[in-house]
NUZA-751833 format. One line per field, with one value per residue (C-alpha): residue number from 1; x, z, y. Coordinates in steps of 0.02 Angstrom, whole numbers, plus 50000, padded with zeros to 5 digits. Layout:
! residues N
nr: c(NUM:...) $
px: c(X:...) $
pz: c(Z:...) $
py: c(Y:...) $
END
This chain:
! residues 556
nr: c(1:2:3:4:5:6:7:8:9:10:11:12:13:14:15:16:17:18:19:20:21:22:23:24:25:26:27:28:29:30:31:32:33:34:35:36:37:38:39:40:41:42:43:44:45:46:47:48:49:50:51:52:53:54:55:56:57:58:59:60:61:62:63:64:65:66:67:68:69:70:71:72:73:74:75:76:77:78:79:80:81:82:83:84:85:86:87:88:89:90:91:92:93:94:95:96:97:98:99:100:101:102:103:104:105:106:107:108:109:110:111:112:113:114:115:116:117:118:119:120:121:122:123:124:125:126:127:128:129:130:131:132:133:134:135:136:137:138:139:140:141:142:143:144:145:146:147:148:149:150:151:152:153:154:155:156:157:158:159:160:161:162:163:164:165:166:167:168:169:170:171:172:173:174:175:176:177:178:179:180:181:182:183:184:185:186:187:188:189:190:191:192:193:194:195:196:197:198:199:200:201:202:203:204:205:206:207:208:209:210:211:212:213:214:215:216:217:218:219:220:221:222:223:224:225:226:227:228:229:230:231:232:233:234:235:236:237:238:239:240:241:242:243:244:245:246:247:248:249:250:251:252:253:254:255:256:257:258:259:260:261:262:263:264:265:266:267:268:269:270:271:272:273:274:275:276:277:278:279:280:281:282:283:284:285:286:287:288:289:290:291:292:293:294:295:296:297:298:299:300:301:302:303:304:305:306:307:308:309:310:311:312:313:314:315:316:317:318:319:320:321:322:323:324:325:326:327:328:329:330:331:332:333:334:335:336:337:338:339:340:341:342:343:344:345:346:347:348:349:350:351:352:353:354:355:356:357:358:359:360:361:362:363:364:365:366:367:368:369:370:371:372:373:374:375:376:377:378:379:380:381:382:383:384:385:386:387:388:389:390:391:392:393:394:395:396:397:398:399:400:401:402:403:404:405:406:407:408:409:410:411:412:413:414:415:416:417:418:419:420:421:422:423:424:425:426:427:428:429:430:431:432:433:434:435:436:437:438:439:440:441:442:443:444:445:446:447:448:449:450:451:452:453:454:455:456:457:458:459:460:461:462:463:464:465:466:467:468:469:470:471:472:473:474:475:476:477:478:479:480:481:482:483:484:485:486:487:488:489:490:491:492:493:494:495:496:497:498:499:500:501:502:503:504:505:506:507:508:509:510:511:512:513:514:515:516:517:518:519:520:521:522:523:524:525:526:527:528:529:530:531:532:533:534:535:536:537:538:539:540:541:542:543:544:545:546:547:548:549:550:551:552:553:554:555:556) $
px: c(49773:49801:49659:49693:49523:49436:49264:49206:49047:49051:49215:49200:49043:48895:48706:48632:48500:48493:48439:48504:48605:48545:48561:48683:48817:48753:48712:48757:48678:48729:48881:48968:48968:49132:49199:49163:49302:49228:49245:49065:49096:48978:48971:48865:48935:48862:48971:48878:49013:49189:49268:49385:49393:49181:49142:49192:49104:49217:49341:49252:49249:49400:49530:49546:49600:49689:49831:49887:50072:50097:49936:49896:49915:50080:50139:50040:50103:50241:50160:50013:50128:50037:50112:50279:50387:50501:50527:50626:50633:50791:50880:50804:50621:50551:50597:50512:50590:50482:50522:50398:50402:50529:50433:50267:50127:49939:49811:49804:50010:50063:50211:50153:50284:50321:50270:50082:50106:50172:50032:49891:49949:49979:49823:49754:49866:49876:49681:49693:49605:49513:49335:49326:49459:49456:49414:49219:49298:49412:49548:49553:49682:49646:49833:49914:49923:50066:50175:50293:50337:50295:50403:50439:50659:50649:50511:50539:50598:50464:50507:50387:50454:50351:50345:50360:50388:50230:50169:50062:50165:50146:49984:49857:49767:49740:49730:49854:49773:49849:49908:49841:49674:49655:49763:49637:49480:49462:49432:49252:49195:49338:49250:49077:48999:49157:49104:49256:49152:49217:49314:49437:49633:49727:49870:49774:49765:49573:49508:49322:49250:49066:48985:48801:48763:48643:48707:48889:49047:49119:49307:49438:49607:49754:49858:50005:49985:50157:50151:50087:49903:49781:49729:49556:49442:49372:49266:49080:49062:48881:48811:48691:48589:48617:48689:48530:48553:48742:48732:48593:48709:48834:48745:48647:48848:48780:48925:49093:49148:49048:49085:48979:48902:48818:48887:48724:48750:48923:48877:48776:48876:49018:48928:48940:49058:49080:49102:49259:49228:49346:49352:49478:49500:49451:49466:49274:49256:49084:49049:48940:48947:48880:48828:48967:48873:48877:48789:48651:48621:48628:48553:48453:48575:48740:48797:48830:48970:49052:49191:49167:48996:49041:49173:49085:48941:49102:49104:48922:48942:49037:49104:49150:48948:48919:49045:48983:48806:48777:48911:48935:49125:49169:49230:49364:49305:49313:49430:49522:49519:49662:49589:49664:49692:49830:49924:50082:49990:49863:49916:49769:49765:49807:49841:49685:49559:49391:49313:49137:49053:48898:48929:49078:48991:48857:48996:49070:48900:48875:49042:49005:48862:48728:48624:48441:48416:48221:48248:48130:48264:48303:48444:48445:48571:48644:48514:48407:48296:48284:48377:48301:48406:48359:48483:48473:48546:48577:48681:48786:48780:48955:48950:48964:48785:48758:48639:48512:48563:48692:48592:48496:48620:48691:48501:48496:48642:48610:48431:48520:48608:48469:48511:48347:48366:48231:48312:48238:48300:48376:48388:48553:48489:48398:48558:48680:48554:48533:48719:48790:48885:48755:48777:48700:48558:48607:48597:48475:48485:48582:48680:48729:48769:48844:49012:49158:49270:49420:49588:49719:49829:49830:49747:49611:49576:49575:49457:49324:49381:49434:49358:49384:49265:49137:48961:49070:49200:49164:49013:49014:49046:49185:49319:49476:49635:49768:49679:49694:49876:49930:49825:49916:50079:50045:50014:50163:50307:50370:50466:50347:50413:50383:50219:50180:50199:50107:49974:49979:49968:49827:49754:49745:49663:49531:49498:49508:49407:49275:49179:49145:49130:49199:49072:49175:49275:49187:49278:49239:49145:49168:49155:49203:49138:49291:49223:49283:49424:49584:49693:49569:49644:49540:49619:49579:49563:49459:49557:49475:49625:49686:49642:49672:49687:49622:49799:49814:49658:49645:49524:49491) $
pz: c(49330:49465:49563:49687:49783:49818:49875:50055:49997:49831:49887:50037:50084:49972:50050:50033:49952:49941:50053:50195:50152:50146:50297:50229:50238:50404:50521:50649:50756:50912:50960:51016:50835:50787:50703:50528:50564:50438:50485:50476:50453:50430:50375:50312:50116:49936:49812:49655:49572:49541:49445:49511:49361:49337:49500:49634:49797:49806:49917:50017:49986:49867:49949:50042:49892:49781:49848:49831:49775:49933:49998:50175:50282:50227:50280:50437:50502:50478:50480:50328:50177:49983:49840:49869:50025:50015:49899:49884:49813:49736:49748:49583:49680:49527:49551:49640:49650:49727:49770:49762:49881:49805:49754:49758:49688:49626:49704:49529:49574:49424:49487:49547:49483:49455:49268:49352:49435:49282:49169:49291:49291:49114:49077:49160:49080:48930:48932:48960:48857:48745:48737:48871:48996:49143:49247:49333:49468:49596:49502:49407:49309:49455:49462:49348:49244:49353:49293:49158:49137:49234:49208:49274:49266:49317:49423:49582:49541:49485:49403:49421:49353:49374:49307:49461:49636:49717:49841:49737:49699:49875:49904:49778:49822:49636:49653:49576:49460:49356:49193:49139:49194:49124:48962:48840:48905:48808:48876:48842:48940:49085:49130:49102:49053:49128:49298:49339:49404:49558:49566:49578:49563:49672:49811:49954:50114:50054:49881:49821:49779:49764:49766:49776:49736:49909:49985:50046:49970:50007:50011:50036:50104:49980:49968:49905:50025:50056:50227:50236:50184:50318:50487:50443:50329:50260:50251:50222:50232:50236:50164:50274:50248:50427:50607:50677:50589:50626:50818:50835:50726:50854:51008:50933:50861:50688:50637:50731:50687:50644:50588:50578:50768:50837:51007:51085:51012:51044:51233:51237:51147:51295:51426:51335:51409:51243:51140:51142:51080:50962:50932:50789:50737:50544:50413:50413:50425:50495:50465:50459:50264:50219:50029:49960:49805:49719:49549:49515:49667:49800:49978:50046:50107:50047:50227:50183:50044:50200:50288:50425:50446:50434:50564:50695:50696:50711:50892:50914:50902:51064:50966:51153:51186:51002:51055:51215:51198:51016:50998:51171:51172:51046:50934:50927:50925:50761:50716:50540:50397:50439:50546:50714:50635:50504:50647:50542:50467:50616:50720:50822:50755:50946:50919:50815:50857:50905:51078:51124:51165:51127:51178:51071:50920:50932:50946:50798:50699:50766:50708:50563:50530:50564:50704:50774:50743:50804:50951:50894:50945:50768:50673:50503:50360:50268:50150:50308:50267:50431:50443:50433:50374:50257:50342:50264:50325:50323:50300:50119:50063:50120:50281:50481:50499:50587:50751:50728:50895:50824:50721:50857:50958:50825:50789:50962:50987:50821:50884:51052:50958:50833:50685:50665:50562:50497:50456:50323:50330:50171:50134:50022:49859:49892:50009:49867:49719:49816:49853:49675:49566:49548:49362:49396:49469:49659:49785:49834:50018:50164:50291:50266:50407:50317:50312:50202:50208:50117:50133:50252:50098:50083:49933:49994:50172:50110:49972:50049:49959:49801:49660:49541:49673:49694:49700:49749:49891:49907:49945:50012:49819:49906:49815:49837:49716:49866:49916:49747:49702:49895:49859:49672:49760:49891:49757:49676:49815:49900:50027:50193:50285:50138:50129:50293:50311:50152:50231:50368:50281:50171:50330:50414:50252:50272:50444:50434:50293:50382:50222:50318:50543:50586:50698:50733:50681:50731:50768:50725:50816:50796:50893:50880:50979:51069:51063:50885:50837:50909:50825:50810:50885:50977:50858:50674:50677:50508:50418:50327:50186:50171:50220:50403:50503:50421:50366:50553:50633:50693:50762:50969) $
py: c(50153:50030:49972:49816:49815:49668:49725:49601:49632:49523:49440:49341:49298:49349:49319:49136:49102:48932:48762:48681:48511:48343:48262:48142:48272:48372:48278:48131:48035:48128:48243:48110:48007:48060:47892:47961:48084:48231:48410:48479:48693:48811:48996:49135:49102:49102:49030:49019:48931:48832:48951:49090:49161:49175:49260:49338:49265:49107:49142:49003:48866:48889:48926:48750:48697:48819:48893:49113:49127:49244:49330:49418:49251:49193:49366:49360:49200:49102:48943:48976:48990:48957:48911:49020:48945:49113:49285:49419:49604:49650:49810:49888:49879:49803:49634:49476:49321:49178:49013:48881:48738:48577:48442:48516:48416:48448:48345:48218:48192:48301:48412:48587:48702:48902:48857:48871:49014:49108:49033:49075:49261:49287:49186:49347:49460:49413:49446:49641:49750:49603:49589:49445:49519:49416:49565:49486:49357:49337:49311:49459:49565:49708:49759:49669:49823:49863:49682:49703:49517:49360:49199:49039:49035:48864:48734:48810:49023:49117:49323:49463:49598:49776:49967:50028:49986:49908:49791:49680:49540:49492:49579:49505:49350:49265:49071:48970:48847:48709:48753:48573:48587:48766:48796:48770:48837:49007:49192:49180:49028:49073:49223:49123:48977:48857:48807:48714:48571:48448:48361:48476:48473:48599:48610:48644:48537:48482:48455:48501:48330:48391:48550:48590:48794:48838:48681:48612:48572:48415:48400:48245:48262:48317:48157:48263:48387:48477:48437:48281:48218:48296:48172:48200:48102:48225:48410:48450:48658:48701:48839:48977:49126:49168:49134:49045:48881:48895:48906:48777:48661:48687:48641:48493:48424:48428:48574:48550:48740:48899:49070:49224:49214:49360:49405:49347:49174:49167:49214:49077:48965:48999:48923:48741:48639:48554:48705:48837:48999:49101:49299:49374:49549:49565:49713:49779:49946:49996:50183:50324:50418:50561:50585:50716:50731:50906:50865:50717:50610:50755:50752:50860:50994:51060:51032:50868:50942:51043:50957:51071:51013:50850:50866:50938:50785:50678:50742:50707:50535:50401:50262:50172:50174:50078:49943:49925:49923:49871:49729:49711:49756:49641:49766:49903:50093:50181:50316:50317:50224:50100:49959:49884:49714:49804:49848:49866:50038:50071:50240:50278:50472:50503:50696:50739:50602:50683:50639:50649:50816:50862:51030:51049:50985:51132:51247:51180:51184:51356:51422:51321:51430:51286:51379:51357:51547:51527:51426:51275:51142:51107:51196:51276:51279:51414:51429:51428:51261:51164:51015:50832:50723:50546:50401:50231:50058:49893:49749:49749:49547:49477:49580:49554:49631:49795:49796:49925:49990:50091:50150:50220:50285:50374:50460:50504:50588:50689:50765:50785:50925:50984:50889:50780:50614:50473:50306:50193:50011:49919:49723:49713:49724:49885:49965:49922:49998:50152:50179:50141:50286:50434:50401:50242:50296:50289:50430:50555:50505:50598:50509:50311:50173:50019:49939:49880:49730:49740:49675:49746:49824:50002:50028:49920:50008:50182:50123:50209:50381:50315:50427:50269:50160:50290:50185:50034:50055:50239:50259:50432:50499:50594:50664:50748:50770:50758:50606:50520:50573:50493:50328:50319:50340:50222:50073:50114:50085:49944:49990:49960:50121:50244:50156:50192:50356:50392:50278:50387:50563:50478:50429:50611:50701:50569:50598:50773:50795:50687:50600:50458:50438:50258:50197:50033:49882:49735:49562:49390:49275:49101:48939:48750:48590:48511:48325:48274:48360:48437:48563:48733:48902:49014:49160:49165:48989:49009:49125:49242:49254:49050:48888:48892:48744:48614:48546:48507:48439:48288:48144:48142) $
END
């Protein structure tokens, strides 16, 4: 069965471990040194390695140099096309016809044709159901189950053909590699050993010439860049466990762009005359889940199994107070499962969105048959146990992290209505051990605040009540056989309006069923220094899906 998700968590930007870089790379002597003309980035990142194929936490620094066919940006914006310059369904809905850009070259000069982009997806393909199925890293055979045939017609028309109609030809983010470089490294070493060491060749605006695990990678300009070889010299992107190092490097001049800001930094960062700050809407989904669990891995009441139950603590809980007191209003208020930033499938569940009421949420826990029958403040179940219920938290590795202040708010307002909680704080490891598949040996805890960060596809932001995912992207265990036969139908048309309004009726189960509260999506905070470079946007100017701008920067 299909199943395109891409989990933030292990995707995108996996904890650091590692060192700082040498100073070589990182620093200069003052802001003002800018005659080197090297982009100095940093972001909270972990790539342990090279290889797409070997892991799946190197979105960055990869994608500066290898390009997606299609992917979210190049349908985003007009200007952030990858491999493909145009495509095309046909009428059958089966179909894709790409076009890949005349002339294209990789990074070494040899031609960069649609004879790549057929033998990097049928590398993949070709490797289904063999005992070293490239199925570990980030390009992965996740969908291509779907594909029927893949072929390059001639150097610039590539064919995907598929069973049925679906999105993922132009959805999936696999990395084009070059059919010269890769062709003879087998199945076994692809998804291992191979670490694809620098210097790399790809068709990205900047090439990896160096790359130190816990460190930096250090990139040179693409000489055969489609569009012309990049104005700058060059890239160093540092490595960071987490925002501190990034902010300071920004006000000292040692970074000239940083990512992964806390709104307090990014305050601060404001009032600098020399530094511009940037805010983007993103897909994370931060959330409140309660453990649906029926069998091994159950909380401590079968409340938590009751959708009604669930529901009414839904109204117990002012998503407006989270954004403006724990991220300061840079975030948008939870509701569904759809996210702001995929505003081509966001509704805003106007006509059955909860609003806050404490007092409705008793009635709804009273009518629910959840009542303090002795009058001690603190309500009982149906098999009348009092309630006190085990919440644990903290930041899954990859994620914008999650001010305990919500946390807190959300405990309050709980008590408020006789529903006492105790929270227990997680470090990733220990969050994502306790939260895997039951049959794993998670669960056994009540309520959950944590987050996801997926893609803006579908399939990818109703994740969270996938029954395949469960101890992955759904990590409420819920599931639900309406659910799962909408999400299978979703990933199997094409046509954006029929996907939408399945989206939509997808959407309202969700929400009505109530495994998970969205607390709130939170946005990006980034920043650059203005006394180097010119060329960065103040929105998404570093893309969470491509490359993003660093094909157009250039010197002061």
């Amino acid at each position: 069965m299909y199943s395109w998700e891409v989990d933030r968590r292990a995707v995108l930007k996996l904890a650091l471990w590692g060192a700082a870089a040498p100073l070589l790379l990182a620093t200069r002597a003052s802001a003002s040194s800018c005659t080197d003309q090297i982009v100095r980035v940093g972001a909270i990142v972990a790539p342990d390695t090279l290889n797409p194929f070997a892991s799946s936490g190197v979105f960055w620094p990869l994608c500066f140099t290898y390009d997606c066919l299609v992917g979210v940006d190049s349908q985003r914006h007009r200007d952030r096309k990858g491999f493909a310059r145009e495509w095309a369904l046909a009428d059958d809905g089966l179909t894709w016809t790409f076009k890949i850009w005349k002339d294209l070259k990789w990074s070494d000069g040899v031609p960069a044709t649609a004879r790549d982009a057929a033998f990097t997806y049928n590398y993949l393909k070709n490797s289904i159901g063999g005992t070293d199925e490239l199925n570990v890293g980030f390009n992965s055979t996740k969908g291509l189950d779907l594909v029927v045939s893949i072929l390059a017609v001639d150097d610039e028309t590539l064919r995907v053909v598929t069973k049925t109609p679906t999105r993922w030809p132009v959805d999936n983010y696999i990395m084009i590699v070059p059919e010269h470089v890769w062709k003879n490294i087998p199945y076994t070493e692809a998804r291992g050993t191979f670490r694809n060491e620098a210097p790399l060749v790809g068709t990205g605006p900047m090439i990896i010439e160096e790359f130190q695990q816990g460190q930096f990678a250090r990139f040179a300009p693409n000489e055969h860049f489609r569009t012309g070889r990049p104005r700058t010299s060059g890239l160093v992107f540092r490595f960071f466990a987490s925002a501190d190092p990034i902010a300071q490097g920004l006000k000292s001049g040692t970074l000239d762009y940083g990512v992964s800001l806390t709104p307090a930094q990014w305050a601060e960062l404001a009032k600098d005359p020399e530094i511009t700050v940037g805010e983007s809407r993103i897909e994370q989904q931060n959330y409140l889940a309660f453990n649906t669990a029926s069998g091994s891995g159950v909380g401590s009441s079968k409340a938590l199994q009751d959708p009604a139950f669930r529901d009414a603590l839904g109204y117990a809980i002012d998503q407006n107070a989270i954004v403006q007191k724990a991220f300061r209003n840079h975030a948008d208020p939870g509701i569904g499962a759809i996210v702001p930033a995929a505003s081509q499938y966001f509704t805003g569940l106007n006509d059955i969105k909860r609003r806050f009421d404490l007092a409705e949420a008793s009635r709804r826990l009273d009518a629910a048959g959840y009542r303090d029958s002795n009058g001690d403040g603190v309500r009982e179940d149906r098999e009348g146990n009092n309630f006190q219920l085990q919440l644990i938290t903290g930041t899954f590795s990859g994620m914008l992290e999650m001010p305990i202040t919500a946390v807190q708010l959300v405990v309050g307002w709980f008590g408020d209505i006789g529903i006492p909680v105790t929270v227990t704080q997680m470090d990733a490891a220990s969050l994502n051990s306790k939260t895997q598949a039951p049959s794993r040996g998670g669960g056994n805890w009540d309520l959950l605040v944590a987050m996801n960060w997926m893609s803006p596809t579908p399939s990818d932001m109703l994740s969270l009540g996938d029954e395949n995912l469960i101890g992955s992207g759904n990590t409420s265990y819920w599931v639900n056989e309406k659910f799962q036969r909408l999400l299978s139908k979703i990933r199997s048309v094409s046509d954006i309006n029929e996907s939408k309004k399945l989206v939509a009726e997808a959407e309202r189960l969700f929400y009505s069923e109530a495994p998970y509260i969205m607390l709130c999506y939170p946005n990006s905070l980034d920043a650059h220094r203005n006394d180097c470079f010119q060329g960065w946007g103040v929105e998404d100017a570093m893309s969470m899906w491509s490359y993003f701008p660093f094909d157009r920067l250039k010197a002061m």
